[in-house]
KOLDO-347218 format. One line per field, with one value per residue (C-alpha): x, y, z; residue in one letter; residue number from 1. Coordinates in steps of 0.001 Angstrom, whole numbers, plus 524288, in hexadecimal, padded with zeros to 5 digits. Example, Ala and Ser with C-alpha at 12.3 -4.5 7.8 and 13.67 -1.06 7.14 Angstrom:
// KOLDO-347218
c1: c(8300C	83566)
c2: c(7EE6C	7FBDC)
c3: c(81E78	81BE4)
residu: c(a	s)
num: c(1	2)
//
This chain:
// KOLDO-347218
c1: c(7F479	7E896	7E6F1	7E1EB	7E2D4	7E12B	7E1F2	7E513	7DEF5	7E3CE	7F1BA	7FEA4	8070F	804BC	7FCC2	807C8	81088	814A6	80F64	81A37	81392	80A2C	7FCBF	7FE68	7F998	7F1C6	7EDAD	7E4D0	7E044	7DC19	7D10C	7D8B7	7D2C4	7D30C	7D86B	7D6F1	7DC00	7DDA2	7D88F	7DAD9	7D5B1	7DAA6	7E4C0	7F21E	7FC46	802B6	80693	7FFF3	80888	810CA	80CEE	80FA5	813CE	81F30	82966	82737	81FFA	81378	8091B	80303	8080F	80265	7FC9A	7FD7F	7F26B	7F088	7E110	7D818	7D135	7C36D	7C717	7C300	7C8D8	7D8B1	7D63A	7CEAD	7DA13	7E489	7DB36	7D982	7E70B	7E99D	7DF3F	7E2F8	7F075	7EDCC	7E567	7EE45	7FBF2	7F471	7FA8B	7F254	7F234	7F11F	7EC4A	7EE22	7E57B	7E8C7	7E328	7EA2F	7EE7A	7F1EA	7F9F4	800FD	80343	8094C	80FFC	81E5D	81C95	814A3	82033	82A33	822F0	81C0C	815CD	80C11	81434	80DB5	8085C	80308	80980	80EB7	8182F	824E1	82ACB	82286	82629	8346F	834B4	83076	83B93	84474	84352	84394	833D1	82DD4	833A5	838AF	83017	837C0	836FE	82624	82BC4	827FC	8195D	81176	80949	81177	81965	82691	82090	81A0E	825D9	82F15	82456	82813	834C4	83E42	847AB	852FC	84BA2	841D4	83490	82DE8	81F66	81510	80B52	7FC3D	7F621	7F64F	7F175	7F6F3	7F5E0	7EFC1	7E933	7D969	7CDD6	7C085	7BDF2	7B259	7B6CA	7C20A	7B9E1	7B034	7BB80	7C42E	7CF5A	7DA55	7E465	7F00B	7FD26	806D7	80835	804AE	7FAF9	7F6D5	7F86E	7F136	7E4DD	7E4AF	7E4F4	7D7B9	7D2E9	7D443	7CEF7	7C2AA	7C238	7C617	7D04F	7D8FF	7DF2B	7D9E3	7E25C	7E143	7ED4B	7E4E2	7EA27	7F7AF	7FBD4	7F49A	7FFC4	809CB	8041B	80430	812DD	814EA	810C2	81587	8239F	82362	81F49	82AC9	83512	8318A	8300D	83CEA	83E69	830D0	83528	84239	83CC5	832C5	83E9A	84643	85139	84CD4	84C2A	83EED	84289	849C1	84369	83CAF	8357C	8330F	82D78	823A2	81EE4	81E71	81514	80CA5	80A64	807FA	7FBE6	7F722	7F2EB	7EA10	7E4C1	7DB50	7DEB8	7E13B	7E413	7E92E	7D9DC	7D443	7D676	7D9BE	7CAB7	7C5E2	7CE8A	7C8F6	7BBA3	7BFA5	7C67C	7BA6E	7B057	7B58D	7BAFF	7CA2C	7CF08	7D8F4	7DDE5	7EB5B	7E9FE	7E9CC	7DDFC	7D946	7D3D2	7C626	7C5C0	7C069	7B78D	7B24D	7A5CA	7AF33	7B6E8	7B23D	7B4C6	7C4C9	7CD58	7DD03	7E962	7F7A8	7FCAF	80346	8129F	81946	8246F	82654	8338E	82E12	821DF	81352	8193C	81951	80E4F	80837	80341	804F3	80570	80256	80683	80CD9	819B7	81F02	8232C	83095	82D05	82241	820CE	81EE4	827C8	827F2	81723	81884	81F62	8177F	80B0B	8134E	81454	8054C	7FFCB	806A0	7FFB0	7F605	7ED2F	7EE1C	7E944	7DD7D	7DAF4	7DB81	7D3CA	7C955	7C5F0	7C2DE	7B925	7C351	7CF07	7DCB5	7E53E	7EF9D	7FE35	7FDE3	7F9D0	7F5BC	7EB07	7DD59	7D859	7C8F2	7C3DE	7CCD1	7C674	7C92D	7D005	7D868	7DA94	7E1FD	7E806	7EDAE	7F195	7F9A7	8020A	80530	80877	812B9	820BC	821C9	81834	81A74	813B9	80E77	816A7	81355	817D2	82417	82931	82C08	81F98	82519	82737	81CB0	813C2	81A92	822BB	81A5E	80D24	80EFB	81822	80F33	80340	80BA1	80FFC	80178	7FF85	809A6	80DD3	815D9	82010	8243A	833CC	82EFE	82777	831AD	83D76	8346F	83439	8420A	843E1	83A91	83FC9	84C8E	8493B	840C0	8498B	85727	85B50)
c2: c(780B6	78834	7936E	79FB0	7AE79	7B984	7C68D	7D0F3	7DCC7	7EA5A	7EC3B	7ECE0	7F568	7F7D1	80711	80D2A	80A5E	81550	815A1	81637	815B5	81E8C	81B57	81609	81CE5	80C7A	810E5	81B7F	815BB	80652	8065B	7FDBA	79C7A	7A0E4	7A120	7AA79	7B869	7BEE5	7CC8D	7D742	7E5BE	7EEC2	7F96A	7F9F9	7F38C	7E763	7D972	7CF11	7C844	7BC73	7AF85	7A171	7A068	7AB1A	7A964	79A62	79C48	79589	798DE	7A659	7B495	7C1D8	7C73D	7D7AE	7DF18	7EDCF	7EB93	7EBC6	7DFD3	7E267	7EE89	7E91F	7E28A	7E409	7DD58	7D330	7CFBA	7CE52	7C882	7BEB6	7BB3E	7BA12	7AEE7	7A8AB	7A70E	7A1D8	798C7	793EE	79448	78F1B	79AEF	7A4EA	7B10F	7BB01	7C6FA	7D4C4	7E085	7ED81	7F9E5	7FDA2	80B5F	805CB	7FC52	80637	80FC9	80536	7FB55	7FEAE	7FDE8	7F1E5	7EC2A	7EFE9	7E939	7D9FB	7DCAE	7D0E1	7C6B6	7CC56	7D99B	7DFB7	7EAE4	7F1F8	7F005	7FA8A	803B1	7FFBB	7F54C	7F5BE	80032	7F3BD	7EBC3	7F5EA	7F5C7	7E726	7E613	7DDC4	7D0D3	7CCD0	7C451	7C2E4	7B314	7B5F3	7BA17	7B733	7B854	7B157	7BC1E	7C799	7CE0B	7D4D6	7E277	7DB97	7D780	7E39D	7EB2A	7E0CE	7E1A6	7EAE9	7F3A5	7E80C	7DEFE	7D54C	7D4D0	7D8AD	7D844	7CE5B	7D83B	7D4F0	7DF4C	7EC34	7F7D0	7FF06	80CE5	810FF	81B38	818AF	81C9A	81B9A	81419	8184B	82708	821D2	81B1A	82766	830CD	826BB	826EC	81D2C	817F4	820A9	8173D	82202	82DF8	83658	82F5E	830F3	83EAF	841FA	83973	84258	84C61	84766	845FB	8543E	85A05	850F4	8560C	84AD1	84D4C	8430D	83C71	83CEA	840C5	842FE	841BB	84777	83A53	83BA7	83052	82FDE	83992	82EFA	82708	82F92	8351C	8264A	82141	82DE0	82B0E	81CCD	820B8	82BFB	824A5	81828	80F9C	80DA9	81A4A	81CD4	81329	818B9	8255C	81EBB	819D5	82786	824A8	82F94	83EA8	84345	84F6E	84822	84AAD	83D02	840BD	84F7F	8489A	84145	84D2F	853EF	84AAF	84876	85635	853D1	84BE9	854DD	85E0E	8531B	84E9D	851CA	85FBD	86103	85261	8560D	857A6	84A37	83ECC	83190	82C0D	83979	837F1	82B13	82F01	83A8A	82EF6	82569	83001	83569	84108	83D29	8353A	82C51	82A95	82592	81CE1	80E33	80412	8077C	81397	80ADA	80D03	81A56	818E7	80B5B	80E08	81131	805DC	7FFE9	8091D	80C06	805E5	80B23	80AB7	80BF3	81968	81B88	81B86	828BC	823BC	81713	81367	8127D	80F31	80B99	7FDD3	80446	80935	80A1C	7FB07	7FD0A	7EE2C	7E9C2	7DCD8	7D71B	7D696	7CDBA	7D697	7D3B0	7D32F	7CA58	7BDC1	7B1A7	7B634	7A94F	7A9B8	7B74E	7B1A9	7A666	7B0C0	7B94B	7AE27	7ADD1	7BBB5	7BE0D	7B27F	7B386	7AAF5	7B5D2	7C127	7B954	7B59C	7C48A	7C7E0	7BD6C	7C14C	7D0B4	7D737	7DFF6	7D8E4	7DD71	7DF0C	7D499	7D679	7C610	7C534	7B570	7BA12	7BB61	7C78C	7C3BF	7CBD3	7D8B7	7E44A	7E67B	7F2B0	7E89C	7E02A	7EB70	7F055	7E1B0	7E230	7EF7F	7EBEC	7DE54	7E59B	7EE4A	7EFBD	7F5E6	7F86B	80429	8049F	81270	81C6D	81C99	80E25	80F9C	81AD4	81AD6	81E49	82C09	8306F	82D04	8312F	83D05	841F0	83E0F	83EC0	84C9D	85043	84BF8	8531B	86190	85CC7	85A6F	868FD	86F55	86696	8712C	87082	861D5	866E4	86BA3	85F77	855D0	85CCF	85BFA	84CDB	84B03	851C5	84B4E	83E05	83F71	8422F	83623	82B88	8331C	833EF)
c3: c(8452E	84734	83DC0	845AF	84093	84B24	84AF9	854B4	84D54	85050	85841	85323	85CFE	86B57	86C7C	8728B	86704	85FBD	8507C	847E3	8372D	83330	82E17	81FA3	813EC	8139C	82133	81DA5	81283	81638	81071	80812	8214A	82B2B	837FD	843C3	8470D	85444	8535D	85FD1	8613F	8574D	85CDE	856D5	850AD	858CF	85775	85A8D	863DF	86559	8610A	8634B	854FC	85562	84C8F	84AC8	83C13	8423A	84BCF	847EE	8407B	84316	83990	83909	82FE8	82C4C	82D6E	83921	83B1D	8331B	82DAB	8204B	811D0	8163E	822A1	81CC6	8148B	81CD8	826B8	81CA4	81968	827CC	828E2	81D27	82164	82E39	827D8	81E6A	8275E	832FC	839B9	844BA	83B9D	848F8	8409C	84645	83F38	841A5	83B13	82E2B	8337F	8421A	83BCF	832BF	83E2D	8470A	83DFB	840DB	84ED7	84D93	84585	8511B	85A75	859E1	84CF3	846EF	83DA2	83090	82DA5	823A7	81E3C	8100E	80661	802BD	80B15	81876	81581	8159F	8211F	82A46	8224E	824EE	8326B	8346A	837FD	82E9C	827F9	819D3	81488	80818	808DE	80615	7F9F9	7ED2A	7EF6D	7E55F	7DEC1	7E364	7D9EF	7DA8C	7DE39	7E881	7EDA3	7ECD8	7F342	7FDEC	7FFE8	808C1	805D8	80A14	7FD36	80743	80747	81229	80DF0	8078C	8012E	801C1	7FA78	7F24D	7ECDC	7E0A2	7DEDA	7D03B	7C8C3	7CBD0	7C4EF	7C32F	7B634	7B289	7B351	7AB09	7A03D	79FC2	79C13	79397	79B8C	79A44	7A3ED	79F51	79C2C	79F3F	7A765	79B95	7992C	7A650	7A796	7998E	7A0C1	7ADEA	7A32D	79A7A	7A965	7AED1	7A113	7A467	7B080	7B957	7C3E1	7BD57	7CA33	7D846	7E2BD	7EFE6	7FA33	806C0	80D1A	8097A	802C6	7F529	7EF49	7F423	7E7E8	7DDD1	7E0C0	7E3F6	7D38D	7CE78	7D4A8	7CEC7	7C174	7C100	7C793	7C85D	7D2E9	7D8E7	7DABD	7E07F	7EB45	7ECAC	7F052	7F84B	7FFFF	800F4	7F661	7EE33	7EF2F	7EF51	7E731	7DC19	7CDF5	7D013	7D9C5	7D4A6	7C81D	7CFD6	7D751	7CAB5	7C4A2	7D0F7	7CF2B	7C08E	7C623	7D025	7C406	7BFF6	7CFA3	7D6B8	7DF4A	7EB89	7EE7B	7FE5F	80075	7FB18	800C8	7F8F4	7FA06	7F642	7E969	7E4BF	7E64D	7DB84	7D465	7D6FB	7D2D8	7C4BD	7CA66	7CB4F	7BF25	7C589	7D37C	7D529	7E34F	7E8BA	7E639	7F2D0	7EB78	7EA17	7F74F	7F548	7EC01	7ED56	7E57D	7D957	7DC57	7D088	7C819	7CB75	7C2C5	7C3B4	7B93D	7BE7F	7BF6D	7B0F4	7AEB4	7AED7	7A52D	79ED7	7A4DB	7B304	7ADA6	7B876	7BE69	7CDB1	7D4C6	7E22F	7E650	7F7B5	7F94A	807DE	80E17	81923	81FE8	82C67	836C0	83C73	849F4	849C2	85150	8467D	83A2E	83491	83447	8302E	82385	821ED	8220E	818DC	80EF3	80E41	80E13	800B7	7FA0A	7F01F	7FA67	8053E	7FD40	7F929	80914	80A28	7FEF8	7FFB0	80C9A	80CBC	805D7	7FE0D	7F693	7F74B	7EC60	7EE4C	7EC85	7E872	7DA4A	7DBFE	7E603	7DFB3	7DA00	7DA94	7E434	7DE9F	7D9E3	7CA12	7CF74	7D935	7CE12	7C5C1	7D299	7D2F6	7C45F	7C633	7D1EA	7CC58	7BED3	7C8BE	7C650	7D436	7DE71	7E7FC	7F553	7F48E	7FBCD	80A9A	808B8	7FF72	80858	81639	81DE1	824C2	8165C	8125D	81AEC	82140	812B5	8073C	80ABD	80DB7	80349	7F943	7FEE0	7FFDB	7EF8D	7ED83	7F435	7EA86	7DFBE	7DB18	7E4DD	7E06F	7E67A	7F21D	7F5E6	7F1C2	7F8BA	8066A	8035D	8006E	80CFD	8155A	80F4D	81165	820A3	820B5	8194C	81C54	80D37)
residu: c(x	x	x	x	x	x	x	x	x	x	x	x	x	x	x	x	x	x	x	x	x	x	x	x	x	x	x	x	x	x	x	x	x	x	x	x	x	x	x	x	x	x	x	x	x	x	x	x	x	x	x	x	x	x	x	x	x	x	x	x	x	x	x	x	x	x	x	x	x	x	x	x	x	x	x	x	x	x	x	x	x	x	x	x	x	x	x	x	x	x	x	x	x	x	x	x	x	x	x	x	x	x	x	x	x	x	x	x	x	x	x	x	x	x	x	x	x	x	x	x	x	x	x	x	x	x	x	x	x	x	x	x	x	x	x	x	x	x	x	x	x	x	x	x	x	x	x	x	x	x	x	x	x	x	x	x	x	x	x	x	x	x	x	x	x	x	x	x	x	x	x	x	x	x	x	x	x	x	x	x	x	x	x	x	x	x	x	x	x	x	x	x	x	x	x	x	x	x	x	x	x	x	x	x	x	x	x	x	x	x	x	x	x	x	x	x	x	x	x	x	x	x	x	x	x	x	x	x	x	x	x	x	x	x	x	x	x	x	x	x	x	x	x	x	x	x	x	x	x	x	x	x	x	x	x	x	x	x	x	x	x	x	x	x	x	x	x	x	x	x	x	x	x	x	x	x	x	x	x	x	x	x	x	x	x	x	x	x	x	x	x	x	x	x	x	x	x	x	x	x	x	x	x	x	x	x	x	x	x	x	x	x	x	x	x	x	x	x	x	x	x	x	x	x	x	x	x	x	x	x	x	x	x	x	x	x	x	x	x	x	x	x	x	x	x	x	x	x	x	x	x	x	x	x	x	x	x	x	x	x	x	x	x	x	x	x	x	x	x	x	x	x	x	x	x	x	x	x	x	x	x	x	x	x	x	x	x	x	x	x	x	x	x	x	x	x	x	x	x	x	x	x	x	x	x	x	x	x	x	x	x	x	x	x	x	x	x	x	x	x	x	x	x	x	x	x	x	x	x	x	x	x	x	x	x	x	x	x	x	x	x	x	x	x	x)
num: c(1	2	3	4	5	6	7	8	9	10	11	12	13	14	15	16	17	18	19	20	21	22	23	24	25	26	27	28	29	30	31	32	33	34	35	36	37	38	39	40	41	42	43	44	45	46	47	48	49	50	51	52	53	54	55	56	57	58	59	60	61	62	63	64	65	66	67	68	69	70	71	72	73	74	75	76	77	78	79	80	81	82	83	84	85	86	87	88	89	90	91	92	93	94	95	96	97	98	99	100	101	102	103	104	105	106	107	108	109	110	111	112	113	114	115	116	117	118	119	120	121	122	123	124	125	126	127	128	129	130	131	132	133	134	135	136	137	138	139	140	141	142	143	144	145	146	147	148	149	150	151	152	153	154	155	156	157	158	159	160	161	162	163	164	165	166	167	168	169	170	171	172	173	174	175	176	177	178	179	180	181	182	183	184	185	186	187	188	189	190	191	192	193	194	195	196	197	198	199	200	201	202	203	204	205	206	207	208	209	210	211	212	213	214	215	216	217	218	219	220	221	222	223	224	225	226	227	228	229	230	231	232	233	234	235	236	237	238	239	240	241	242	243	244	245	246	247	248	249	250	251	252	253	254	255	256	257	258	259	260	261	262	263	264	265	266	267	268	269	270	271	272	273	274	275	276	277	278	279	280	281	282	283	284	285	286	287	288	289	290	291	292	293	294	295	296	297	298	299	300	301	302	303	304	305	306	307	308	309	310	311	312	313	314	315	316	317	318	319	320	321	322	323	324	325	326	327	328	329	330	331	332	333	334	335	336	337	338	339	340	341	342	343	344	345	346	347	348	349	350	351	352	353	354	355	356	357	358	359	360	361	362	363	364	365	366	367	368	369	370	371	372	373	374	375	376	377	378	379	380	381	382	383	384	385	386	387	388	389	390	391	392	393	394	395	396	397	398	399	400	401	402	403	404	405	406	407	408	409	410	411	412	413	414	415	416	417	418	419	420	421	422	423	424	425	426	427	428	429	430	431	432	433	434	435	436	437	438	439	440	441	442	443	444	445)
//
């Protein structure tokens, strides 16, 4: 068979179809041998088309990705493992790149209609929503991965116990700082929240603002209530909530509220009016002591990215202790509807292997992080390398919220919530009954 990979860059539904998912909190922020692709004009969201090979496990699979063609480092990977596969199945890889936020806004729709074989998309809740309503397809005999731990692999699965993902990549959330500011003043990575607490202390009487903050965007808050609610109550019930099983004004919740606002005393003011870049440049500079955000911080402050190291935000009491954290892992799911399942699967086997993350990583200028621990770490940053070392240390990974939580929650209930708390932290009952409220309306409990 001759090995070809194509692509048809840009379209995933037809421009009169109506957009149906809202522009990911990833969205804004992507700044995160070889055969032969078909590329097209880049519009929106839409399959590529039938094939010869539909549904017979041969011929060709379509090949959905969240990146434009040559938009940079994540299109280069996926690119990659797209041409390595075809080269190695003998399959026609027919790649289709669409814009990260195009593909976002018209994903469901795209799913509904003659959607590509494989598609990238994200682990948790999103994940499960398409499970839920019958649009994407267990892959649950790709499972065990080599080099993909449990976490991994409850991150993957649905609310009915199959898997419905093969994750390709991370990013954990952590406390960053700038190491040299660190070493100048003789701070230490605290071990508990006391500890923690006493060191924003030492940092305020030295007259650092201890943490940077700034929730302009909307979503940075999600992270901090999102760590603060798994070091309370641990993470079962962090994703219970996430899911609507829990009342929003219960003392579990109150607590968490309460010691968000604990924080505040020691954050930079007026966060509403800085934006998330605009934070790590205080945290980059010397002027914030710590920044609690994803690796993609470096993105921001690229000239310090040398000098960042992070720690794992510090237990709040020993019986829950620090094993869950923020780690949005991204990877790839076979959509229901398309043409060539039995390729899809085939495909599926391959983009979890150690071998496909180092196709992707060999071949773009900036390495991922990769959720397979077998795939090679030479090209990571040393900051990549202990981002690696946390996750795989994990006892559970959450997704971050606008991908634990359904999206209309998310997006229309929490982001605003937590900027009116960030207004007046004082009125913890007031915000927490309007969420209850608004959640109970939303998920009908």
């Amino acid at each position: 068979m001759t090995t070809q990979f194509s692509s048809n860059s840009g379209s995933l539904i037809p421009p009169s179809a109506a957009v149906t998912m809202r522009a990911s909190r990833r969205g804004v922020l992507r700044a995160l041998g070889l055969g032969g692709l078909a590329l097209g004009a880049p519009a929106v969201l839409a399959g590529c088309g039938s094939d010869s090979g539909s549904g017979s496990g041969g011929g060709s699979v379509r090949f959905g990705l969240n990146e434009a063609s040559g938009s940079g480092p994540a299109y280069d990977r996926l690119h990659a493992m797209g041409q390595a596969y075809a080269t190695k199945a003998g399959f026609t890889v027919q790649e289709n790149a669409v814009d990260h936020n195009t593909f976002q806004e018209q994903i469901n729709t795209y799913l509904q209609g003659s959607p590509d074989d494989v598609f990238t998309w994200f682990a948790g809740y999103r994940m499960d929503q398409f499970a839920q309503s019958g649009l994407v397809t267990d892959v649950g005999d790709v499972w065990p991965i080599d080099g993909l731990n449990d976490s991994f692999k409850e991150a993957s699965t649905g609310s009915d116990g199959k898997q419905y993902l093969v994750p390709k990549d991370y990013y954990p959330w952590a406390m960053f700082h700038n190491k040299s500011v660190w070493e100048k003043n003789g701070y230490e990575v605290p071990a508990t929240y006391d500890d923690f607490i006493a060191l924003l202390k030492k940092m305020k009487s030295d007259n650092i603002s201890p943490i940077a903050f700034g929730d302009k965007d909307g979503w940075p808050a999600m992270g901090t209530f999102d760590i603060l609610n798994m070091r309370i109550n641990g993470f079962d019930f962090h994703m219970s909530l996430m899911k609507g099983k829990e009342d929003w004004t219960s003392p579990e919740v109150k607590q968490v509220f309460d010691s968000f606002a604990e924080l505040l005393q020691y954050s930079q003011p007026s966060p509403l009016g800085r934006t998330w870049q605009e934070a790590a440049t205080s945290m980059g500079q010397g002027d914030a002591g710590m920044y609690l955000l994803g690796t993609f911080v470096v993105d921001a402050i690229s000239d310090k990215a040398s000098e960042i190291d992070m720690f794992n935000f510090p237990e709040y009491e020993a019986s829950i202790g620090a094993g869950a954290i923020d780690a949005p892992i991204d990877g790839f799911c076979v959509a229901a509807a398309g043409n060539n399942s039995d390729a899809a699967m085939e495909m599926m086997k391959y983009l979890g292997t150690a071998e496909a993350a180092d196709a992707a990583n060999n071949a773009a200028s900036a390495p991922m992080i990769a959720a397979n621990a077998n795939a090679s770490t030479a090209k990571y940053s040393p900051l990549q390398t202990k981002s690696q070392e946390l996750v795989q240390k994990a006892d559970n990974i959450a997704q971050f919220m606008d991908r634990d939580t359904r999206t209309d929650f998310a997006s229309t209930v929490m982001i605003r919530s937590l900027q009116t708390f960030l207004a007046n932290p004082k009125d913890i009952d007031g915000v927490c009954k309007s969420i209850q409220e608004q959640k109970v309306s939303i998920f009908g409990s």
